[in-house]
Biotite code that builds the C-alpha atoms (Angstrom):
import biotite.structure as struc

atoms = struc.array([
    struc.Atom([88.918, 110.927, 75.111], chain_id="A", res_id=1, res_name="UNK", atom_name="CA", element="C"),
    struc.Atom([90.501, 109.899, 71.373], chain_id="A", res_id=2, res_name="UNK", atom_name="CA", element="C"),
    struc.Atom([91.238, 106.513, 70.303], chain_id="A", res_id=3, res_name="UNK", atom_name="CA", element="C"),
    struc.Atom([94.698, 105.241, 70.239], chain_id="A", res_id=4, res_name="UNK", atom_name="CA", element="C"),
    struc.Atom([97.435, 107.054, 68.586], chain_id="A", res_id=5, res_name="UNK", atom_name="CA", element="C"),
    struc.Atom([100.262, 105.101, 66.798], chain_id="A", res_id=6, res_name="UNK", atom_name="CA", element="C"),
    struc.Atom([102.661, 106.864, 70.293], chain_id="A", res_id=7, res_name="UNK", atom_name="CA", element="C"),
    struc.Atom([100.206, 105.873, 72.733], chain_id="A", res_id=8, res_name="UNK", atom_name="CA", element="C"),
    struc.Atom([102.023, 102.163, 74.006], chain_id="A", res_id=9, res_name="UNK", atom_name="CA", element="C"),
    struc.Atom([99.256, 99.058, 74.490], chain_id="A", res_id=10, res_name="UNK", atom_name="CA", element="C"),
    struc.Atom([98.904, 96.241, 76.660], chain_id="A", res_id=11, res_name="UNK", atom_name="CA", element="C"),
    struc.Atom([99.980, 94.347, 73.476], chain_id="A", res_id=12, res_name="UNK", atom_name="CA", element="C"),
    struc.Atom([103.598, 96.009, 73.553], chain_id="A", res_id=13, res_name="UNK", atom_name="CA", element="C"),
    struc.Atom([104.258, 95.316, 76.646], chain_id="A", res_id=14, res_name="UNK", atom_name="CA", element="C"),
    struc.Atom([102.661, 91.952, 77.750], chain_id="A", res_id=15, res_name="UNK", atom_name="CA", element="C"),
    struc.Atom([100.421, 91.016, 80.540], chain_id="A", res_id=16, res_name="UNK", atom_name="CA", element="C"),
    struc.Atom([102.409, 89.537, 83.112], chain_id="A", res_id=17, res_name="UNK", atom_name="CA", element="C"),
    struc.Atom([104.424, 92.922, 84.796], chain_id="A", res_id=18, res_name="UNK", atom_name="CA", element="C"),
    struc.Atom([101.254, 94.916, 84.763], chain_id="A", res_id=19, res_name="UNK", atom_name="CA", element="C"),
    struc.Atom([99.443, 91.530, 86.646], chain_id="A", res_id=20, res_name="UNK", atom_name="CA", element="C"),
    struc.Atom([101.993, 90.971, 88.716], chain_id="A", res_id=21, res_name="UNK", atom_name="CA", element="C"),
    struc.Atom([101.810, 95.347, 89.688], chain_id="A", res_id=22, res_name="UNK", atom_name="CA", element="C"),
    struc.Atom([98.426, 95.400, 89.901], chain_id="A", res_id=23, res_name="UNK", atom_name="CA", element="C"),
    struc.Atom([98.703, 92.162, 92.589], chain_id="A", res_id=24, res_name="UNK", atom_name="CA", element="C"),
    struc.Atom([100.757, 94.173, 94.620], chain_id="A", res_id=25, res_name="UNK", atom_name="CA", element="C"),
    struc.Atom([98.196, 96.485, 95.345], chain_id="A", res_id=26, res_name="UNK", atom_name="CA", element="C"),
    struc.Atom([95.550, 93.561, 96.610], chain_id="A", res_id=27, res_name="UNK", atom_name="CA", element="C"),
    struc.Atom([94.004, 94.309, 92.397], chain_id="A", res_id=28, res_name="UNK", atom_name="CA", element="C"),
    struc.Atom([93.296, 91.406, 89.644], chain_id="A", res_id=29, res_name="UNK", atom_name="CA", element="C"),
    struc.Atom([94.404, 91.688, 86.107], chain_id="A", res_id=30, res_name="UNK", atom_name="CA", element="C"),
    struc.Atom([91.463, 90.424, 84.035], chain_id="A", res_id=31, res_name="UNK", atom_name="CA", element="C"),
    struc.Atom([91.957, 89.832, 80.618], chain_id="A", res_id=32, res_name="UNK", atom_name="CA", element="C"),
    struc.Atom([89.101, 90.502, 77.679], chain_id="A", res_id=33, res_name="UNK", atom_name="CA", element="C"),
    struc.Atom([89.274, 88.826, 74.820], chain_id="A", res_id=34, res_name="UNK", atom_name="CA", element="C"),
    struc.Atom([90.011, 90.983, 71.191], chain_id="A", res_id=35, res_name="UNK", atom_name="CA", element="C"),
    struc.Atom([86.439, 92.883, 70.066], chain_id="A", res_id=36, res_name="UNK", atom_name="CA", element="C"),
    struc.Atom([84.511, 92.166, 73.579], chain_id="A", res_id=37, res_name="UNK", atom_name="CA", element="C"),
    struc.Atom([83.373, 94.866, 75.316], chain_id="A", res_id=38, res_name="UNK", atom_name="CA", element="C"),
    struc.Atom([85.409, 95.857, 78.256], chain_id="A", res_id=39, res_name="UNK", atom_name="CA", element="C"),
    struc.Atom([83.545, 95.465, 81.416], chain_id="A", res_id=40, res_name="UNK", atom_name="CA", element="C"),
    struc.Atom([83.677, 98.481, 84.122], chain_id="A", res_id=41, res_name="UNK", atom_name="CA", element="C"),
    struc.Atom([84.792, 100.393, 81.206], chain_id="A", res_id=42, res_name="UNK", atom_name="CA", element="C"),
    struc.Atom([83.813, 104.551, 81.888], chain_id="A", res_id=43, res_name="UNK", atom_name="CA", element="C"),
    struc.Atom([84.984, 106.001, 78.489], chain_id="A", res_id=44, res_name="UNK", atom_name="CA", element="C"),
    struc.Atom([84.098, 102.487, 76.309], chain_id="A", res_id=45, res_name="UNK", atom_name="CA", element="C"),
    struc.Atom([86.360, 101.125, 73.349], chain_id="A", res_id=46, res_name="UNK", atom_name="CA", element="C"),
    struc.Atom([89.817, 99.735, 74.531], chain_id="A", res_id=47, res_name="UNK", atom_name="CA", element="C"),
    struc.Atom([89.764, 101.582, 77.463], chain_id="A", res_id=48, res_name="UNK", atom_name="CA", element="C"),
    struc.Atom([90.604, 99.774, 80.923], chain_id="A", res_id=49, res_name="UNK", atom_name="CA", element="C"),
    struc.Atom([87.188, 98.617, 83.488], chain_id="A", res_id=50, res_name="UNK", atom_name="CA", element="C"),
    struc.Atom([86.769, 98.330, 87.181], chain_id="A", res_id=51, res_name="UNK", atom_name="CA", element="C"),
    struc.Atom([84.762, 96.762, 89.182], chain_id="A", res_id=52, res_name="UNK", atom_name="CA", element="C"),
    struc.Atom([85.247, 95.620, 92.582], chain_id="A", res_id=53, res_name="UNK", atom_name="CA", element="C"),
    struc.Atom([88.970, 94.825, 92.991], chain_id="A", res_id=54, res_name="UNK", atom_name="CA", element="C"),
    struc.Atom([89.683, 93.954, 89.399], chain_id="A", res_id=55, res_name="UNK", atom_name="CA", element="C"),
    struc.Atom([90.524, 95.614, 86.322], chain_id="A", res_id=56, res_name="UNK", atom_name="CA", element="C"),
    struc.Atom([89.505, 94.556, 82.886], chain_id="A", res_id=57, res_name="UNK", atom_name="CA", element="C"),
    struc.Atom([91.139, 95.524, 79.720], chain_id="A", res_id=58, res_name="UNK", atom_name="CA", element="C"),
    struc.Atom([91.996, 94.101, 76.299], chain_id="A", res_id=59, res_name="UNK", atom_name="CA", element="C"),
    struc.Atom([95.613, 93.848, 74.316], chain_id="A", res_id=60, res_name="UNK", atom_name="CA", element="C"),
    struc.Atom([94.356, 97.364, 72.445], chain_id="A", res_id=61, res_name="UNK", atom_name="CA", element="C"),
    struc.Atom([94.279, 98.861, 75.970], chain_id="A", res_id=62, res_name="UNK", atom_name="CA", element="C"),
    struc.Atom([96.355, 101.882, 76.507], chain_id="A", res_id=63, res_name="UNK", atom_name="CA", element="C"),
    struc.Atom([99.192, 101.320, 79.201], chain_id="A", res_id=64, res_name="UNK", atom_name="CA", element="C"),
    struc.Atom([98.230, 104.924, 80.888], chain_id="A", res_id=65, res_name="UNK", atom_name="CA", element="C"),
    struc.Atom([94.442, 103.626, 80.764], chain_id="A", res_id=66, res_name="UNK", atom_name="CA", element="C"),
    struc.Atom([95.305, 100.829, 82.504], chain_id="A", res_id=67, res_name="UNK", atom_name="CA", element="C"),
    struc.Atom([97.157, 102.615, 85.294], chain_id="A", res_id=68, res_name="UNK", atom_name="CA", element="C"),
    struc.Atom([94.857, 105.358, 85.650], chain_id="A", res_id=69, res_name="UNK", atom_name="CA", element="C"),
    struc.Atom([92.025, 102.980, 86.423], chain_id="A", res_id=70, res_name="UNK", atom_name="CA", element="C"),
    struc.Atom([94.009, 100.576, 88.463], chain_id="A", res_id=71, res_name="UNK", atom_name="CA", element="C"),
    struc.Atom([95.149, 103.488, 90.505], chain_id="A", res_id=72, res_name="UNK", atom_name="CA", element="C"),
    struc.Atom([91.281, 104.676, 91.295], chain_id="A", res_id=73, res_name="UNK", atom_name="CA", element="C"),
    struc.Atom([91.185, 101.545, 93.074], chain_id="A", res_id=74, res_name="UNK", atom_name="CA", element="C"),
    struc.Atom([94.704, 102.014, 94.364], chain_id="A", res_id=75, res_name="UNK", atom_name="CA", element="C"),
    struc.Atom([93.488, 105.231, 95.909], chain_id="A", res_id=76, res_name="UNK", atom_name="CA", element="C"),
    struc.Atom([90.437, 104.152, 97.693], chain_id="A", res_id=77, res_name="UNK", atom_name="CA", element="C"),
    struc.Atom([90.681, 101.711, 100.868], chain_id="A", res_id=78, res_name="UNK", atom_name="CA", element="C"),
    struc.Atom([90.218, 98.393, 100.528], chain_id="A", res_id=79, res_name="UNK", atom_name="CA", element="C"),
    struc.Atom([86.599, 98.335, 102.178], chain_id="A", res_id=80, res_name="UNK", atom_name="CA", element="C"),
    struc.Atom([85.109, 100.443, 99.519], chain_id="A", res_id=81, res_name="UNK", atom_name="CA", element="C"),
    struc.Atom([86.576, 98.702, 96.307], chain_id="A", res_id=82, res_name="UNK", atom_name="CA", element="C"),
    struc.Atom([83.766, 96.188, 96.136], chain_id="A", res_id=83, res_name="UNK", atom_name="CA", element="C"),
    struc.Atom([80.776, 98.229, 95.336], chain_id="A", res_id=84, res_name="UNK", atom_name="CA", element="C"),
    struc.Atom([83.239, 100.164, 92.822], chain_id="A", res_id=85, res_name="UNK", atom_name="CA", element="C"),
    struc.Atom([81.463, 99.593, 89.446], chain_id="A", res_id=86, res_name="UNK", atom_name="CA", element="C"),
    struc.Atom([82.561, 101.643, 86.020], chain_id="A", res_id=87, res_name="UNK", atom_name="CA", element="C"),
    struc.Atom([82.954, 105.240, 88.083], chain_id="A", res_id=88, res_name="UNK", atom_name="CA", element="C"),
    struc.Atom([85.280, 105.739, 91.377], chain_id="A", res_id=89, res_name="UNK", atom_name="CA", element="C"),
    struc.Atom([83.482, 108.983, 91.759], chain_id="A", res_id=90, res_name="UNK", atom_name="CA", element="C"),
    struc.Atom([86.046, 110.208, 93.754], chain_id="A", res_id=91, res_name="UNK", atom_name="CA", element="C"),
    struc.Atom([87.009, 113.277, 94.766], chain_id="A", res_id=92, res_name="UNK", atom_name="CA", element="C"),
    struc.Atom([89.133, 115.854, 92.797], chain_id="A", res_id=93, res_name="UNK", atom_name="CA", element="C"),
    struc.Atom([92.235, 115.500, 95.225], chain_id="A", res_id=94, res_name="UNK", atom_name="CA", element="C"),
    struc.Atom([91.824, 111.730, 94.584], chain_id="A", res_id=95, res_name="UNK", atom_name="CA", element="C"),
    struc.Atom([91.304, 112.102, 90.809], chain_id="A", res_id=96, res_name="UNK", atom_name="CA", element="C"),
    struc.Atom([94.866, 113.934, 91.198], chain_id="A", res_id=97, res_name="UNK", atom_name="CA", element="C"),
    struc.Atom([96.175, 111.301, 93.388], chain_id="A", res_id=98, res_name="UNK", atom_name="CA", element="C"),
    struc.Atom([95.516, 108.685, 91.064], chain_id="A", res_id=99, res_name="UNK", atom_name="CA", element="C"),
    struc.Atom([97.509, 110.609, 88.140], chain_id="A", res_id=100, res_name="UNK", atom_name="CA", element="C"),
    struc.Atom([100.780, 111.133, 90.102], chain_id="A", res_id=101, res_name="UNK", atom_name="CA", element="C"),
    struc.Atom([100.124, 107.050, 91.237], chain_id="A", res_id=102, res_name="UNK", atom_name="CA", element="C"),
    struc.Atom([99.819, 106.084, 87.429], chain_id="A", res_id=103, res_name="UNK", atom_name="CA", element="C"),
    struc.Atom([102.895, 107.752, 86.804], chain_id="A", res_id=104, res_name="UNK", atom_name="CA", element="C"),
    struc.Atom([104.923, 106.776, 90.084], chain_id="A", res_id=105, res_name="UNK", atom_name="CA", element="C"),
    struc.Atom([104.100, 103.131, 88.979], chain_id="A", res_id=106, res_name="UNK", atom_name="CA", element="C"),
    struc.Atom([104.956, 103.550, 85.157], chain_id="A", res_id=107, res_name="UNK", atom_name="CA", element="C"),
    struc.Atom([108.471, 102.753, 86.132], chain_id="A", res_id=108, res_name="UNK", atom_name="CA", element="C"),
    struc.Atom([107.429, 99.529, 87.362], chain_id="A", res_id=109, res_name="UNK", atom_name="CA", element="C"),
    struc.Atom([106.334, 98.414, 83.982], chain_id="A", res_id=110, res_name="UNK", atom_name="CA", element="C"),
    struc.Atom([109.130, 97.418, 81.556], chain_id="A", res_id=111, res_name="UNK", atom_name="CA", element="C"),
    struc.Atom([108.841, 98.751, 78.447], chain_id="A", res_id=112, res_name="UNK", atom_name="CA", element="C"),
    struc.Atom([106.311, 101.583, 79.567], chain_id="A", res_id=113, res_name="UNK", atom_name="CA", element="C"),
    struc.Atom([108.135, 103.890, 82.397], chain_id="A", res_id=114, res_name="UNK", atom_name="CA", element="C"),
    struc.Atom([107.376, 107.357, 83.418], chain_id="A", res_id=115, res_name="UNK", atom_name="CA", element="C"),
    struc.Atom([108.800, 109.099, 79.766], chain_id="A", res_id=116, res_name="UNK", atom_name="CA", element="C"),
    struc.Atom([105.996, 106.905, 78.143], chain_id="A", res_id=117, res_name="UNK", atom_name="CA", element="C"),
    struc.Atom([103.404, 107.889, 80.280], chain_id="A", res_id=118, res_name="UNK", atom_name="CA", element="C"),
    struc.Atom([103.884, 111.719, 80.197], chain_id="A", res_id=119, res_name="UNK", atom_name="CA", element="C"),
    struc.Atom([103.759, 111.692, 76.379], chain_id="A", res_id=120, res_name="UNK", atom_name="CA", element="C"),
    struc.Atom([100.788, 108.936, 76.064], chain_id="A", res_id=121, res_name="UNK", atom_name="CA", element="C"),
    struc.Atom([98.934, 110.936, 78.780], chain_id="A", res_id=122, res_name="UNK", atom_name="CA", element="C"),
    struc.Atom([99.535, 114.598, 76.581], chain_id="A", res_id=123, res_name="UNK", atom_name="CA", element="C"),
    struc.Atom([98.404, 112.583, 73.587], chain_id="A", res_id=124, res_name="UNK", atom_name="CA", element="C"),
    struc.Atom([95.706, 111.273, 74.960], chain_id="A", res_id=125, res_name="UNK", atom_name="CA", element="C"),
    struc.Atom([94.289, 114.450, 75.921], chain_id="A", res_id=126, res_name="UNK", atom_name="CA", element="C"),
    struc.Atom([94.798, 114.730, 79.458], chain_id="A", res_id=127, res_name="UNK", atom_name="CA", element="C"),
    struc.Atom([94.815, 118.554, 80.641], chain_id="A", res_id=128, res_name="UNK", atom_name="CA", element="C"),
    struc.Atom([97.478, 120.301, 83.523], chain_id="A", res_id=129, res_name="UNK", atom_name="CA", element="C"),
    struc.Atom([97.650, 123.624, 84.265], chain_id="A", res_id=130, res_name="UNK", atom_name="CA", element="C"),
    struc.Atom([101.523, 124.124, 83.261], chain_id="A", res_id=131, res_name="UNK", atom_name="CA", element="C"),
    struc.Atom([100.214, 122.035, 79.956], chain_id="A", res_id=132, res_name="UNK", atom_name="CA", element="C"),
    struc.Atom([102.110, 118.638, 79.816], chain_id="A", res_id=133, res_name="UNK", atom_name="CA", element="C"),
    struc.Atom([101.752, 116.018, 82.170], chain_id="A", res_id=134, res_name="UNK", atom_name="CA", element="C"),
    struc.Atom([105.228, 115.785, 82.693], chain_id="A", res_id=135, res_name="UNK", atom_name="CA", element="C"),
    struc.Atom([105.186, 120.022, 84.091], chain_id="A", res_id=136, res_name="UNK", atom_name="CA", element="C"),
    struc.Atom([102.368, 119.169, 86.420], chain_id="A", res_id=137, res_name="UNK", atom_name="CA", element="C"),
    struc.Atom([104.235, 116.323, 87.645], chain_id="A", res_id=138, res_name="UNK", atom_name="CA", element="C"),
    struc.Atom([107.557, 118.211, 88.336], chain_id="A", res_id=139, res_name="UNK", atom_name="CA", element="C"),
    struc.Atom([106.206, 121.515, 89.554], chain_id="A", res_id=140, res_name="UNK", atom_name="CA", element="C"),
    struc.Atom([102.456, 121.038, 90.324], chain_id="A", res_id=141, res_name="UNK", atom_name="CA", element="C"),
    struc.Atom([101.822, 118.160, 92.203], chain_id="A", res_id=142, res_name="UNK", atom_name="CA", element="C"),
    struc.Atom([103.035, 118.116, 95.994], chain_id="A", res_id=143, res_name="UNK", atom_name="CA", element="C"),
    struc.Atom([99.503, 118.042, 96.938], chain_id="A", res_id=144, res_name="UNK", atom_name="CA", element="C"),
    struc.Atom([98.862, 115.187, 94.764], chain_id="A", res_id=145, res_name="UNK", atom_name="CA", element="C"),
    struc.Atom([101.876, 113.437, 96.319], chain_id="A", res_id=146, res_name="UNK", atom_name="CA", element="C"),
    struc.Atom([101.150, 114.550, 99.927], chain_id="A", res_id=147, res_name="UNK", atom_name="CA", element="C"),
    struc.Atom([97.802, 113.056, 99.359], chain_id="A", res_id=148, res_name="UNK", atom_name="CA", element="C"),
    struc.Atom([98.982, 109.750, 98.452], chain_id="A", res_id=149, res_name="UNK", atom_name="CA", element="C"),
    struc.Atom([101.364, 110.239, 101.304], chain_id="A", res_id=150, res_name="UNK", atom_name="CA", element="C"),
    struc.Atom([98.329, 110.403, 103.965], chain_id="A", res_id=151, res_name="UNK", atom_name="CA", element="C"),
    struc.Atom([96.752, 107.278, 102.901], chain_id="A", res_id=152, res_name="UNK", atom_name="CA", element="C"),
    struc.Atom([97.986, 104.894, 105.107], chain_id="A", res_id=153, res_name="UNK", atom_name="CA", element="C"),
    struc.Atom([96.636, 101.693, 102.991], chain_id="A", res_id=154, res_name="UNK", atom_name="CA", element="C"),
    struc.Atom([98.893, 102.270, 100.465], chain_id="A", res_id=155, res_name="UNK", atom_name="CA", element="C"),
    struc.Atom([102.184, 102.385, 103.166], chain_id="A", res_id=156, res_name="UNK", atom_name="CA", element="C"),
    struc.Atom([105.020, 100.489, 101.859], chain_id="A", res_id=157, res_name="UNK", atom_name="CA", element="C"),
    struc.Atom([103.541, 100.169, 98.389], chain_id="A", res_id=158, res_name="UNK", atom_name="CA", element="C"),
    struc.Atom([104.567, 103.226, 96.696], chain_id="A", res_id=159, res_name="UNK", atom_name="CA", element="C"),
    struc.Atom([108.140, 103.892, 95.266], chain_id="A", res_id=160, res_name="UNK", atom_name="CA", element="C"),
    struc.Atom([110.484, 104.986, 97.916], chain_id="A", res_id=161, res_name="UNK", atom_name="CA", element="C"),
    struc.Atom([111.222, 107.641, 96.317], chain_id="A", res_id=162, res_name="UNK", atom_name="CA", element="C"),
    struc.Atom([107.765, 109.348, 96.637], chain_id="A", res_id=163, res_name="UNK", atom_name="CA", element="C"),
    struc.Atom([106.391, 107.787, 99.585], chain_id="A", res_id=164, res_name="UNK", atom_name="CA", element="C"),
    struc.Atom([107.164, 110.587, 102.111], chain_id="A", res_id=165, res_name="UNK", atom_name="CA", element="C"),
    struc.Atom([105.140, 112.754, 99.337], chain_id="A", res_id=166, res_name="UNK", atom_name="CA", element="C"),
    struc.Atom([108.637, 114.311, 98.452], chain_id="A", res_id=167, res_name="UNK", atom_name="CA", element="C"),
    struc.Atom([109.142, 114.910, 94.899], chain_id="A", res_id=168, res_name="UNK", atom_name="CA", element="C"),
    struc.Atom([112.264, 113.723, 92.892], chain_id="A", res_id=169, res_name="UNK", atom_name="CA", element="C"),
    struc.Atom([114.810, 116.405, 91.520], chain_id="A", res_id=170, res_name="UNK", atom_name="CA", element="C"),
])
């Protein structure tokens, strides 16, 4: 993964309380790391979101999509295996999938952000989809992705409505 680009939105831009009070939703704790300290939990280093256990660790330089992606790893997996999650979810590629449609069901959720955001900072960042843009794979690519999410009945009454049956949006 690349450092931040100038299109990529940070925590900075768009405060800490809506992504706390998201991530709280889900059972998760927003930690927050002070400027030039490492970020603990952190797979891919520099300003890029940790886990470990139940919370999430990232700085005001932490991308918004970083955030969400590794928020949603713990999202994903049921609450009984989140504590010995440290740094790597080493899930499973349906779940790795999972977690991408979650981060971008729940950009919405995050003023400031929302799902336009997170398609481009997610291309920018150097994420990869078959049909080439995030915002293709999401459209056209992903039932499985959302039927996954679907199945997982720890997560019932969480998602948006509008995905929770694992039906995509027109």
């Amino acid at each position: 993964m690349s450092g931040p680009t100038p299109s990529v939105r940070l925590l900075s831009d768009i405060g800490w309380e809506a992504p706390r009070r998201l991530l709280a939703r889900f059972g998760l704790e927003l930690v927050a790391v002070p400027a030039g300290e490492p970020i603990p939990g952190s797979y891919w280093g520099g300003s890029e979101a940790g886990i470990i256990g139940h919370r999430v660790y990232a700085r005001a330089d932490t991308p918004v999509h970083s955030l969400l992606h590794e928020a949603g790893h713990l999202m994903v997996m049921p609450p009984e295996r989140r504590a010995a999650i440290h740094t790597d979810a080493a899930d499973t590629q349906r779940d790795e999938d999972a977690v991408c449609y979650l981060q971008l069901l729940l950009a919405d959720a995050l003023p400031g952000f929302g799902r336009a955001q997170a398609f481009a900072d997610m291309d920018a960042w150097g994420y990869t989809f078959r049909l080439g843009s995030a915002q293709a794979w999401f459209e056209r690519d992903a039932e499985d992705a959302a039927a996954h999410l679907a199945s997982l009945p720890h997560l019932a009454g969480l998602l948006p409505t509008e995905h929770a049956s694992g039906q995509q949006a027109a």
